[in-house]
C-alpha beads as a LAMMPS data file, in Angstrom:
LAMMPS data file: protein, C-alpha beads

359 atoms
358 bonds

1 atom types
1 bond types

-500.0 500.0 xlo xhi
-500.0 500.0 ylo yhi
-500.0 500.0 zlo zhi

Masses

1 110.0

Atoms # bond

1 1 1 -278.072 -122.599 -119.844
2 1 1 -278.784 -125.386 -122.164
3 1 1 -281.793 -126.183 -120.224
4 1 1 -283.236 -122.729 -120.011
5 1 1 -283.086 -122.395 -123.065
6 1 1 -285.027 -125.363 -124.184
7 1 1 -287.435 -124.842 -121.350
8 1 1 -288.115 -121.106 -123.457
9 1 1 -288.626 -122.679 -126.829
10 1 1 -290.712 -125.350 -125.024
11 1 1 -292.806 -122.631 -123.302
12 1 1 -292.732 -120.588 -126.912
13 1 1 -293.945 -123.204 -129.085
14 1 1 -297.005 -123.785 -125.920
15 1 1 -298.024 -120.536 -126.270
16 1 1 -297.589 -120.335 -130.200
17 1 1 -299.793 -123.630 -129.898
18 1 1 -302.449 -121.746 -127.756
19 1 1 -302.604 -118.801 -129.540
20 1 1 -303.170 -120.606 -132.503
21 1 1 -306.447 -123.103 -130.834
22 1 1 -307.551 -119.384 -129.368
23 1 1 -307.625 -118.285 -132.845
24 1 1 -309.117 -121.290 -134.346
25 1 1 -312.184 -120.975 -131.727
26 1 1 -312.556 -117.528 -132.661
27 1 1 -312.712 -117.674 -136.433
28 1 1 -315.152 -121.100 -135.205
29 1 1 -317.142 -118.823 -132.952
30 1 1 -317.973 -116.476 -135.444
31 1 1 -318.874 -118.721 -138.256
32 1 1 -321.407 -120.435 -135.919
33 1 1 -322.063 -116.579 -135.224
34 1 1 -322.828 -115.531 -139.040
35 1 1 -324.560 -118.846 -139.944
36 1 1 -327.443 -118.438 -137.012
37 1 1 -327.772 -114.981 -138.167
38 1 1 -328.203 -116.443 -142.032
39 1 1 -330.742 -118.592 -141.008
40 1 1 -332.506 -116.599 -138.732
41 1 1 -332.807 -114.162 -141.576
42 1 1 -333.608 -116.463 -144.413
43 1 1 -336.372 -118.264 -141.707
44 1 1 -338.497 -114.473 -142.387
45 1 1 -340.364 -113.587 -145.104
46 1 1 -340.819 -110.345 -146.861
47 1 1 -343.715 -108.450 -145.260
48 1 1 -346.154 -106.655 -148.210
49 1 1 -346.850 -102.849 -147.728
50 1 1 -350.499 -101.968 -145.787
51 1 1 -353.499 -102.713 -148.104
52 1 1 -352.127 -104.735 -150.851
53 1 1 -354.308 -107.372 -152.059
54 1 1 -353.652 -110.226 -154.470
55 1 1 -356.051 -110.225 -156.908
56 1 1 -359.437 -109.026 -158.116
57 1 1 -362.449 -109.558 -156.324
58 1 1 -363.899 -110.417 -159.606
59 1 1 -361.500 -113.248 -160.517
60 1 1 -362.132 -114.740 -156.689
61 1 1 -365.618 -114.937 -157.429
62 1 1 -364.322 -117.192 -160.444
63 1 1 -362.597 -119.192 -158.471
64 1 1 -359.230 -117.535 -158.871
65 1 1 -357.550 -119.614 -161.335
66 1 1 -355.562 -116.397 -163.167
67 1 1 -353.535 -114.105 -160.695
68 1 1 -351.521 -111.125 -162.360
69 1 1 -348.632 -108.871 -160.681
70 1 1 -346.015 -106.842 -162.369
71 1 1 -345.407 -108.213 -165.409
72 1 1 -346.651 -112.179 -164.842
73 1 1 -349.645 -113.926 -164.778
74 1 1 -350.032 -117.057 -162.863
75 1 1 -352.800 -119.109 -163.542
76 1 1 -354.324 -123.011 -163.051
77 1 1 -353.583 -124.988 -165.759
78 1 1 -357.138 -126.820 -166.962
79 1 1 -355.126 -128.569 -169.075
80 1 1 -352.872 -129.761 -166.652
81 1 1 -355.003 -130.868 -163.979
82 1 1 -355.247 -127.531 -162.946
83 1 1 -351.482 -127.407 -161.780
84 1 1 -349.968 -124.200 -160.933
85 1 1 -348.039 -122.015 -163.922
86 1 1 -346.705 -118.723 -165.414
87 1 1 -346.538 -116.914 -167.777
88 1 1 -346.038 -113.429 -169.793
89 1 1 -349.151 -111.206 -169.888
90 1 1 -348.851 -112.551 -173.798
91 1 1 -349.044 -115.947 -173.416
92 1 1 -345.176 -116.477 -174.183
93 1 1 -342.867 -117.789 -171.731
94 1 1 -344.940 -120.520 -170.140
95 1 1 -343.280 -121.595 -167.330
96 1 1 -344.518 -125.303 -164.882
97 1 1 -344.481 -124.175 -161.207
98 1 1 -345.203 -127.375 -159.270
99 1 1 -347.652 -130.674 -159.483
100 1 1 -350.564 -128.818 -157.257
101 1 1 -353.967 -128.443 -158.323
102 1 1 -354.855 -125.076 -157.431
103 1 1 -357.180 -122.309 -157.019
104 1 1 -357.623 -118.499 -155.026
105 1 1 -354.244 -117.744 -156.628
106 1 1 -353.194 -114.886 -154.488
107 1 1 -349.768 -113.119 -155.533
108 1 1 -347.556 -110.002 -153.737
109 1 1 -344.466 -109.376 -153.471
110 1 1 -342.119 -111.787 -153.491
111 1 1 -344.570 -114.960 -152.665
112 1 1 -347.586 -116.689 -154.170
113 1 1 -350.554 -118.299 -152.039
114 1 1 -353.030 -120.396 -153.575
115 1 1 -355.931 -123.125 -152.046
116 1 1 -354.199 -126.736 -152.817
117 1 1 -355.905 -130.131 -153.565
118 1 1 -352.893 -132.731 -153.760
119 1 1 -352.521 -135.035 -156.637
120 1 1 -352.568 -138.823 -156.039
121 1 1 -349.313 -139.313 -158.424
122 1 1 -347.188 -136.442 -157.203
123 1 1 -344.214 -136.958 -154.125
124 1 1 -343.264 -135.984 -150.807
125 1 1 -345.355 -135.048 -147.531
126 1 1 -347.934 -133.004 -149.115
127 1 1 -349.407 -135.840 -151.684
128 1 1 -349.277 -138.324 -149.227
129 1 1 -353.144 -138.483 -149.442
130 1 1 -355.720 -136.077 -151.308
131 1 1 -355.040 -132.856 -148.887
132 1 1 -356.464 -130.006 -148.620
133 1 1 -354.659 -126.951 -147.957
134 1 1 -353.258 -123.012 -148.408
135 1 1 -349.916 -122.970 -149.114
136 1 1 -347.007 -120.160 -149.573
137 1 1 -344.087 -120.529 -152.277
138 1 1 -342.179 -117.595 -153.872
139 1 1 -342.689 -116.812 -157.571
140 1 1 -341.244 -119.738 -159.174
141 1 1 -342.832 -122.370 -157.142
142 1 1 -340.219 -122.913 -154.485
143 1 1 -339.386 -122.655 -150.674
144 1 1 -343.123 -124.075 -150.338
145 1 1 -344.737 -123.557 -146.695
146 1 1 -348.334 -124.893 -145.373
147 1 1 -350.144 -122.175 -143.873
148 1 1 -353.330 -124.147 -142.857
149 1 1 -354.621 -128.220 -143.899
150 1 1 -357.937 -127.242 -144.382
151 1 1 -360.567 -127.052 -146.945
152 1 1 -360.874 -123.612 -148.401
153 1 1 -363.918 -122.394 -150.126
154 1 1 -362.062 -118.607 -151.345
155 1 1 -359.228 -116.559 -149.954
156 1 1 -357.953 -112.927 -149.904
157 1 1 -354.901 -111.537 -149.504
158 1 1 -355.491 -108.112 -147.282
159 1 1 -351.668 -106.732 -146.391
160 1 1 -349.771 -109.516 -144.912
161 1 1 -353.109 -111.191 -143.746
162 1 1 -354.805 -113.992 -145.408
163 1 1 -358.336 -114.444 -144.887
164 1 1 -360.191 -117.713 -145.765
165 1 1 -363.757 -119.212 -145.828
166 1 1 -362.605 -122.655 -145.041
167 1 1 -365.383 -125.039 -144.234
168 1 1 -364.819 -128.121 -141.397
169 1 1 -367.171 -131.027 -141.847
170 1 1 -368.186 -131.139 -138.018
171 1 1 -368.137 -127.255 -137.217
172 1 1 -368.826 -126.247 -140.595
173 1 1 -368.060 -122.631 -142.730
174 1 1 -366.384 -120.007 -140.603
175 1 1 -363.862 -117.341 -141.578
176 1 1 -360.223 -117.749 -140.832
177 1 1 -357.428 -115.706 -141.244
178 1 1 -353.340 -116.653 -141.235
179 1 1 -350.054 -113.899 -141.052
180 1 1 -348.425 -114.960 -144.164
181 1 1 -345.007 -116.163 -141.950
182 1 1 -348.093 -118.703 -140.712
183 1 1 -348.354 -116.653 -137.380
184 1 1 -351.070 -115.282 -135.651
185 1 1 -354.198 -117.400 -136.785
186 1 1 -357.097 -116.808 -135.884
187 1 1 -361.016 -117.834 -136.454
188 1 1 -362.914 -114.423 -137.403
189 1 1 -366.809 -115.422 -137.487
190 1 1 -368.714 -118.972 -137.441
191 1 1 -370.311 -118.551 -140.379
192 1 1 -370.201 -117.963 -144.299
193 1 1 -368.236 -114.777 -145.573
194 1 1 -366.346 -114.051 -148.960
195 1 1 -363.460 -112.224 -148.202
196 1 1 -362.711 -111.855 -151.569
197 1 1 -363.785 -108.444 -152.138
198 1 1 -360.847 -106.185 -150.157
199 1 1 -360.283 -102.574 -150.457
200 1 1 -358.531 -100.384 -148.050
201 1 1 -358.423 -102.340 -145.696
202 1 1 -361.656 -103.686 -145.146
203 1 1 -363.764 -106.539 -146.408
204 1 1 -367.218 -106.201 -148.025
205 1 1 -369.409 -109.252 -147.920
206 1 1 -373.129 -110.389 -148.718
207 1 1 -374.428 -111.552 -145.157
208 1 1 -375.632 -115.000 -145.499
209 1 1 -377.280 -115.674 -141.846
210 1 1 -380.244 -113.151 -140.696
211 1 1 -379.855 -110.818 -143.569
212 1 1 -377.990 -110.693 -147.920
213 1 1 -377.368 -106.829 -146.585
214 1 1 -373.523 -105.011 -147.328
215 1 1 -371.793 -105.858 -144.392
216 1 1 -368.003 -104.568 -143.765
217 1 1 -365.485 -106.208 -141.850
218 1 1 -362.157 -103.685 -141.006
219 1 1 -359.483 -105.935 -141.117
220 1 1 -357.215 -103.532 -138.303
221 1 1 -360.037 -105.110 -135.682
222 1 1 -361.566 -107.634 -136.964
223 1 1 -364.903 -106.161 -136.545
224 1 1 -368.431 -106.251 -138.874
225 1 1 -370.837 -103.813 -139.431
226 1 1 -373.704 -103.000 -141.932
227 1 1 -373.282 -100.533 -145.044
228 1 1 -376.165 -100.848 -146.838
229 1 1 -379.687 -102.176 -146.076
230 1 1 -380.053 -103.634 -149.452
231 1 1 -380.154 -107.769 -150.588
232 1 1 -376.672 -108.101 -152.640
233 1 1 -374.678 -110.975 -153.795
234 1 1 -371.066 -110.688 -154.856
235 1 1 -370.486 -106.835 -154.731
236 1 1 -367.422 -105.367 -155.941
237 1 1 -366.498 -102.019 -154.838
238 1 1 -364.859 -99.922 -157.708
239 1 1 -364.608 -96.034 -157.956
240 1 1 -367.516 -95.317 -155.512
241 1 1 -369.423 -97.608 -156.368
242 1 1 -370.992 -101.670 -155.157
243 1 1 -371.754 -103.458 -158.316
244 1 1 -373.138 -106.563 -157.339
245 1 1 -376.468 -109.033 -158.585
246 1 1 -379.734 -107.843 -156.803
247 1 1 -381.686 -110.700 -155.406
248 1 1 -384.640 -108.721 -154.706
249 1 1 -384.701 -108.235 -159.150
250 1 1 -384.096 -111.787 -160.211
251 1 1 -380.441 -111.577 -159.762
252 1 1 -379.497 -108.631 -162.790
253 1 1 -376.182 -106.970 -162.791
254 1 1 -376.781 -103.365 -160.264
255 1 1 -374.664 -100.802 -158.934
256 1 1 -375.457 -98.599 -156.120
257 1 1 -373.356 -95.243 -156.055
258 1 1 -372.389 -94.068 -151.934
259 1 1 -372.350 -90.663 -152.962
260 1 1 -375.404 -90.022 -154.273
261 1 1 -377.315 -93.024 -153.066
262 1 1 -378.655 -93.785 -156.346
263 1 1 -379.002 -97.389 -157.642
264 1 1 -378.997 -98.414 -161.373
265 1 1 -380.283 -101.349 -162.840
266 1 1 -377.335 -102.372 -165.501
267 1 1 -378.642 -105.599 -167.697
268 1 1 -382.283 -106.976 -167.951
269 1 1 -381.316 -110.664 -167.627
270 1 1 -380.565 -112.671 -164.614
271 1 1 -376.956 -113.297 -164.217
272 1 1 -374.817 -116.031 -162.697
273 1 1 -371.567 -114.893 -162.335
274 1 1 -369.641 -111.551 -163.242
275 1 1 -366.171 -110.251 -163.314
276 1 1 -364.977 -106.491 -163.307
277 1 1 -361.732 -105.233 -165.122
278 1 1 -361.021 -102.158 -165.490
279 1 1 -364.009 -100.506 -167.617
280 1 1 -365.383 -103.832 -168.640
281 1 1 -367.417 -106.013 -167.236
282 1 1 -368.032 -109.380 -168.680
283 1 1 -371.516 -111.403 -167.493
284 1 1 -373.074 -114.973 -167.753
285 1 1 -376.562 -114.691 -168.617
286 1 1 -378.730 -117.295 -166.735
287 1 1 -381.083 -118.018 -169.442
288 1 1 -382.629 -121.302 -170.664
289 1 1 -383.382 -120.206 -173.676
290 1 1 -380.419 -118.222 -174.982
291 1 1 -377.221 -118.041 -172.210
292 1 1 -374.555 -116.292 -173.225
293 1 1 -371.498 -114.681 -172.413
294 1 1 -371.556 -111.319 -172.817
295 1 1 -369.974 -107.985 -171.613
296 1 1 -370.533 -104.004 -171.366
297 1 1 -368.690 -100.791 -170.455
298 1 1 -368.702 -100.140 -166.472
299 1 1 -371.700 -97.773 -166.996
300 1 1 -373.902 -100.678 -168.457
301 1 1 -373.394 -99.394 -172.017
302 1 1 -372.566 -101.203 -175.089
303 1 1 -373.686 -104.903 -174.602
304 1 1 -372.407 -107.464 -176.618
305 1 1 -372.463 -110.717 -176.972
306 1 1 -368.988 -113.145 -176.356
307 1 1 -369.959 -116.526 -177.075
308 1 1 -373.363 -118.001 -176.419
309 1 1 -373.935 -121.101 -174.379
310 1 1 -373.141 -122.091 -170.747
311 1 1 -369.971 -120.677 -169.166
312 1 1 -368.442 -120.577 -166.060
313 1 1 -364.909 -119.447 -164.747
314 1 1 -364.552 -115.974 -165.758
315 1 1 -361.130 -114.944 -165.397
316 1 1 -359.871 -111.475 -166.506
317 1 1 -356.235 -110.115 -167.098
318 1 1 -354.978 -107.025 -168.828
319 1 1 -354.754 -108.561 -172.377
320 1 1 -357.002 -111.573 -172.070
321 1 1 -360.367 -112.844 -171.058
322 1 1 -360.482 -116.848 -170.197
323 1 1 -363.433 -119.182 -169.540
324 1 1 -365.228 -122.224 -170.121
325 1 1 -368.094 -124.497 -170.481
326 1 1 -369.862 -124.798 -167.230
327 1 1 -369.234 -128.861 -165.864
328 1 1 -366.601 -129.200 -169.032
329 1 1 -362.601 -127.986 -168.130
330 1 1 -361.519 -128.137 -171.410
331 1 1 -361.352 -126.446 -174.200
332 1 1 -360.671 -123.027 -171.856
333 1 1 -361.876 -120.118 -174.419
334 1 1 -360.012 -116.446 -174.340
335 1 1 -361.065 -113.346 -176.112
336 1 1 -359.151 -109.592 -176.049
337 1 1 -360.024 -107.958 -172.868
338 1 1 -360.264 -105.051 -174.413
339 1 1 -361.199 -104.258 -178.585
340 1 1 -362.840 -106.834 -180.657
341 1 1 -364.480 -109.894 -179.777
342 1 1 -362.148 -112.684 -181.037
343 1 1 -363.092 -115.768 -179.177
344 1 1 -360.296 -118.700 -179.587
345 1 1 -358.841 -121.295 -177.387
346 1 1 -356.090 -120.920 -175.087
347 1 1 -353.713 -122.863 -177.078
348 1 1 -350.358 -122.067 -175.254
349 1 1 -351.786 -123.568 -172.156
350 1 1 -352.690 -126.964 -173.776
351 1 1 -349.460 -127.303 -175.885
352 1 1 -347.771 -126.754 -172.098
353 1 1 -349.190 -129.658 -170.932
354 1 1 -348.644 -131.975 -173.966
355 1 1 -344.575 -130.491 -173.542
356 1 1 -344.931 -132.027 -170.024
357 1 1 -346.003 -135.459 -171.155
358 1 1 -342.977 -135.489 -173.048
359 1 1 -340.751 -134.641 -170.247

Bonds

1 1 1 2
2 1 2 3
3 1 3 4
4 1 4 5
5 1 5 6
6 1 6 7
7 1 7 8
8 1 8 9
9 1 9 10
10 1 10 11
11 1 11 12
12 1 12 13
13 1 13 14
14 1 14 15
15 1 15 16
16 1 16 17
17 1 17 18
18 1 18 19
19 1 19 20
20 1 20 21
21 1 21 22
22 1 22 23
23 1 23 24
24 1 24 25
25 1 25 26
26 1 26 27
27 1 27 28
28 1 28 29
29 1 29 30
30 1 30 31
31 1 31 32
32 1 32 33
33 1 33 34
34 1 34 35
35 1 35 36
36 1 36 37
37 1 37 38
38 1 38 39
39 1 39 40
40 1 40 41
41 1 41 42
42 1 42 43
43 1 43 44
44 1 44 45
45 1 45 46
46 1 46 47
47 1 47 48
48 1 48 49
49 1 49 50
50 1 50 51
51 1 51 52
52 1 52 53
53 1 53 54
54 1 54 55
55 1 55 56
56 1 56 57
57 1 57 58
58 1 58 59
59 1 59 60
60 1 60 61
61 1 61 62
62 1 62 63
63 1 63 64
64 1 64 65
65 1 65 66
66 1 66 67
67 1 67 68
68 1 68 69
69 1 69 70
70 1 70 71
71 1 71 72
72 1 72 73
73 1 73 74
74 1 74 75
75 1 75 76
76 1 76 77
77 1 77 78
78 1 78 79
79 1 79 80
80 1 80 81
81 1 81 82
82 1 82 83
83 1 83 84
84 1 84 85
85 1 85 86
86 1 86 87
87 1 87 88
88 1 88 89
89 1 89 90
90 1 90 91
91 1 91 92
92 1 92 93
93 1 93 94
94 1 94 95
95 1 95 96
96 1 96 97
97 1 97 98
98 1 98 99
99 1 99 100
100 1 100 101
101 1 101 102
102 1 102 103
103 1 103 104
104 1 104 105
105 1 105 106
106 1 106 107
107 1 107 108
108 1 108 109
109 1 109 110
110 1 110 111
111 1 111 112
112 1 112 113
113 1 113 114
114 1 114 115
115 1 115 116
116 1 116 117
117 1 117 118
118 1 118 119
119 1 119 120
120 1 120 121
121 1 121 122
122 1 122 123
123 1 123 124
124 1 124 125
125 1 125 126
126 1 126 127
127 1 127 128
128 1 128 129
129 1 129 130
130 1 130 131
131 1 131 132
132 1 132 133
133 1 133 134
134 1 134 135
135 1 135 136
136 1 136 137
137 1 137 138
138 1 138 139
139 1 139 140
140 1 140 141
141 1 141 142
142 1 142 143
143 1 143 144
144 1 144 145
145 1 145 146
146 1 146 147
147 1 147 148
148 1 148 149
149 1 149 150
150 1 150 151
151 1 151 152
152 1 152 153
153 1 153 154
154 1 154 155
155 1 155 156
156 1 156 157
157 1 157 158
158 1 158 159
159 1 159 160
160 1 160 161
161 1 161 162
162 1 162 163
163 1 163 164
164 1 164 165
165 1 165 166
166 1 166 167
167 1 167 168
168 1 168 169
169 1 169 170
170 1 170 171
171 1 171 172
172 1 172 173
173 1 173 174
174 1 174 175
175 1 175 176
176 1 176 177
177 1 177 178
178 1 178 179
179 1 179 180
180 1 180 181
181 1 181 182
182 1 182 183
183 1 183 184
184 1 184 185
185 1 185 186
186 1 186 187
187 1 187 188
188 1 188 189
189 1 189 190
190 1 190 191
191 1 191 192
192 1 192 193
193 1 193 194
194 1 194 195
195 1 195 196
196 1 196 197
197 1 197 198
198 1 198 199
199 1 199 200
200 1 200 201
201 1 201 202
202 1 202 203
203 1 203 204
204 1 204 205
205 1 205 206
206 1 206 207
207 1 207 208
208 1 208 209
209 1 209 210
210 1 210 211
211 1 211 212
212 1 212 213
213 1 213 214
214 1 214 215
215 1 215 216
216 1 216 217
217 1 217 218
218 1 218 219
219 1 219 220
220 1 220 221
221 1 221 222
222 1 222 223
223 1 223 224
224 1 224 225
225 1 225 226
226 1 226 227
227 1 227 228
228 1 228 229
229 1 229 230
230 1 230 231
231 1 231 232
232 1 232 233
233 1 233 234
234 1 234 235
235 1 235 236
236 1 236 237
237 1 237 238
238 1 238 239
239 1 239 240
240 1 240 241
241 1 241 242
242 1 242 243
243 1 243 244
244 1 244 245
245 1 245 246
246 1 246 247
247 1 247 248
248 1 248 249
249 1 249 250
250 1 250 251
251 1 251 252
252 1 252 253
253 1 253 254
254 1 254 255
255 1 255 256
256 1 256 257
257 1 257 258
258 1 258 259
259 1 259 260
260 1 260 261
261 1 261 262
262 1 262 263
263 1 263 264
264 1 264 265
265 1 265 266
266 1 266 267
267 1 267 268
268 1 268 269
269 1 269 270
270 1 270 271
271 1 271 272
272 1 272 273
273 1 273 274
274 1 274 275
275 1 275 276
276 1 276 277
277 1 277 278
278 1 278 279
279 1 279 280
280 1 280 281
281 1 281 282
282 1 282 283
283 1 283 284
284 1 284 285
285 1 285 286
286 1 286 287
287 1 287 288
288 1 288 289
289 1 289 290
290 1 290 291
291 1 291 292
292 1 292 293
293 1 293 294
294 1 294 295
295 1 295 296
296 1 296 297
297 1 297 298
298 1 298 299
299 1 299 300
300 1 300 301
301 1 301 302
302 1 302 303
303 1 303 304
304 1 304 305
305 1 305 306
306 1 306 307
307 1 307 308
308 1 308 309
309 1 309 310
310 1 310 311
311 1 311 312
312 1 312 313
313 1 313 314
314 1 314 315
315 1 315 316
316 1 316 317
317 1 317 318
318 1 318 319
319 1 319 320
320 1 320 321
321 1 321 322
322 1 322 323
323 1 323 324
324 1 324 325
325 1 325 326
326 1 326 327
327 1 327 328
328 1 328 329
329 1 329 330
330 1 330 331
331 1 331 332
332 1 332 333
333 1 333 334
334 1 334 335
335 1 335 336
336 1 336 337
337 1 337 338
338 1 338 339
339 1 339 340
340 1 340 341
341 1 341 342
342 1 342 343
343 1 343 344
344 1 344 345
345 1 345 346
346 1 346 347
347 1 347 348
348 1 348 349
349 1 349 350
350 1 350 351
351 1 351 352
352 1 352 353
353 1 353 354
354 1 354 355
355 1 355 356
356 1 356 357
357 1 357 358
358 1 358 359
């Protein structure tokens, strides 16, 4: 009886013993379970909604260094090396993102995309040497993906495609575009097109090869075809109509309207560069004897002058207006986007950078 006995606790304290290691594999199996999932899931990005773009044709055309969405504006820090950072729509709250020199700041959603050129003093994989490069972080600077090494000349977020004039020094300029998760890539055309100007869905561009007609390029296939018959150079569509610089009349400010095919002639000097915000539009006047900055209402009313001299880099957000001197950086020069002409220098930016030095 004795033995039986111990034979049954023997055989108890087995199973108790089993039960236990069956349990311990389970709770295992599971964790393994919820921690693939949990990576899996944090491995995918947010996907934007159809359309969305991210940021003005106008401010691409200035090389992109001020990107606004919501209620922050990220810009290129001249100051700074042109080094990526935030900021309120006020200029408070100025916030260091990372040690990239940037430019074609795209923002949506949840994620920022930008052109890179890599500092020689900064650390890890990406500053190993000068590299070119877009690039993917979320809004504070973090979680920072490659999408493509290559050097990009401008770049347009359409919907949760990225497309790029990138130029290759053997094959040379061709249009790419990228998913933003870095999937799908794919080489659109051989040959030079500014994607920068998106709306609904499709691309309009200045042809550069046999013709400077309006060419559009529907981004659901991929596929060009010709608008307008008419020599343009950096159009921007906005409420039915292409504004754009006519280089069959010495390059002045036009706008063509698609409903009633009508074209009006907007300044009387040549330009060099433009940018479109809302009803404003602010010009460079390519002039040896008097350049100037200057802007007008949308209809070509009102022209007034912003600063004379040489400037380049025209980058417009809701409250502010920022430029410079063409081939000088620094000082960058802001006026009110809207209301009176107050032309001062972006202070908040450059005391930034001297707060870095210090850190």
């Amino acid at each position: 009886m004795h033995s039986l006995s111990a034979l049954h606790t023997e055989r108890g304290i087995s199973m108790t013993s089993k039960s236990k290691n069956i349990l311990i594999l389970s709770i295992t199996g599971v964790i393994i379970i919820v921690l693939a999932v949990l990576l899996i899931f944090s491995g995918r990005i947010t996907m934007n909604e159809e359309n969305v773009t991210g940021n003005t044709p106008g401010n691409l055309n200035n090389g992109g260094y001020f990107c606004e969405t919501e209620d922050r504006v990220y810009f290129a820090n001249a100051y700074d090396d042109y080094t990526l950072y935030s900021m309120n729509p006020d200029e408070t709250d100025l916030v260091k993102l990372g040690d990239n020199s940037v430019s074609s700041i795209n923002a949506a959603g949840k994620y920022l995309y930008y052109s890179m050129i890599s500092k020689a003093n900064g650390s890890g994989l990406g500053y190993l040497m000068n590299t070119y490069g877009i690039y993917r972080c979320n809004l504070k600077g973090n979680k920072t993906m490659c999408l493509d090494r290559s050097y990009i000349v401008s770049m347009q977020l359409c919907g949760n495609y990225l497309y790029y004039q990138k130029y290759d020094n053997q094959k040379g300029p061709s249009l790419e575009k990228v998913r933003i998760d870095k999937k799908d890539a794919k080489s659109i055309a051989a040959e030079i097109i500014s994607p920068n100007s998106c709306k609904d869905g499709v691309i309009y561009y200045s042809g550069s090869e046999k013709d400077h007609y309006l060419h559009a390029l529907d981004t659901s296939t991929d596929t060009s075809s010709v608008v307008w018959e008419a020599n343009v150079w950096n159009p921007i569509l906005q409420d039915g109509y292409v504004y754009y610089m006519d280089i069959d009349n010495n390059y002045r400010l036009c706008r063509y309207s698609f409903t009633d095919n009508v074209i009006e002639v907007l300044t009387d000097e040549r330009l060099d560069f433009f940018n479109i915000y809302d009803n404003m539009i602010y010009y460079q006047v390519s002039s040896a004897q008097s350049p100037a900055l200057k802007r007008m209402l949308i209809d070509g009313s009102n022209p007034e002058t912003v600063k004379e001299g040489v400037f380049t880099n025209i980058n417009i957000t809701s409250r502010y207006v920022y430029f410079n001197a063409y081939e000088e950086p620094t000082p960058v020069y802001q006026t009110s986007t809207f209301g009176d002409i107050n032309v001062t220098t972006f202070d908040a930016a450059m005391q930034a950078a001297v707060d870095q030095l210090k850190k």
